[in-house]
N, C-alpha and C positions, 0 to 999 in steps of 0.2 A: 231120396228124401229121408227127413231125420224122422226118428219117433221119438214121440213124448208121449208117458203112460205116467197117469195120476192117479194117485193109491189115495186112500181112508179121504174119499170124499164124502160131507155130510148127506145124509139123505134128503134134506130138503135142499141144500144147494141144489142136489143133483137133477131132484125132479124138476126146479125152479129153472135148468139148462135144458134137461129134456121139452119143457115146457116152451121154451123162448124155441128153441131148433125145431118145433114140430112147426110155432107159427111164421117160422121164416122158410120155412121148407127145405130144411134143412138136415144132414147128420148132423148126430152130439159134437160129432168131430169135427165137420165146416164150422159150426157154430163156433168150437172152442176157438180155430183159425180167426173167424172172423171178428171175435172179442177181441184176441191177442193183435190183431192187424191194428185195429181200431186203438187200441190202448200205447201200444206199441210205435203210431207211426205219429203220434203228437210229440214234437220236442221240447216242451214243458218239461217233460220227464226226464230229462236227459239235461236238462239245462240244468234246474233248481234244484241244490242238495237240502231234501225240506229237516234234515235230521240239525245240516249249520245253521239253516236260516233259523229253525226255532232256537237251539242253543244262544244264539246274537240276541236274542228278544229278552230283554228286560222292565221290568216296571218298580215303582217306586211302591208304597201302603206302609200305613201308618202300623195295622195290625201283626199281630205277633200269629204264628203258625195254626197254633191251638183256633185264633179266632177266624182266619182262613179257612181251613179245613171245615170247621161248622158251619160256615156259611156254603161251600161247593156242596156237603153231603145234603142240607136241608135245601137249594136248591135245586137240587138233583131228585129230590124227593117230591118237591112238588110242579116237577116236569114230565110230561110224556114225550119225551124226544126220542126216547132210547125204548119208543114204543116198538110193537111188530111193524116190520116193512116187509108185508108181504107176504107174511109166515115165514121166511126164509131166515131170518138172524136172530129168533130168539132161545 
């Protein structure tokens, strides 16, 4: 069997994996298998190049850059989407 060894992983990932693997009763290392299977064995991923499919995506607006841009940062400002999830991603 192969090995995979993952260097400079975040401390809250980490714990956030240790966490998931203690309640699946699991090692760190079933657990990482058992994400990688899971994520890995949907063909979605392998189908859809999401890098073309976004480049293909066009739209039309009236506004010039400057007034785009103001409009993404202010409402990005008064959003909490890009809250904590989890404590892990912030």
């Amino acid at each position: 069997m192969a090995i995979l060894q993952v260097r400079d992983i975040d401390d809250k990932l980490y714990d956030t994996l240790r966490q998931k693997a203690k309640i699946e009763n699991r090692s760190i290392s079933q657990e990482v298998i058992s994400i990688l299977e899971k994520y890995l064995s949907n063909p979605i991923y392998f189908t859809i190049n999401s890098t073309k499919e976004f480049l293909n995506l066009s739209w039309e607006d009236s506004r010039d850059a400057k007034e785009i841009t103001k409009d993404i940062v202010k409402d990005r400002r008064n959003k909490k989407s890009f809250g904590e999830f989890n404590g892990v991603f912030n």
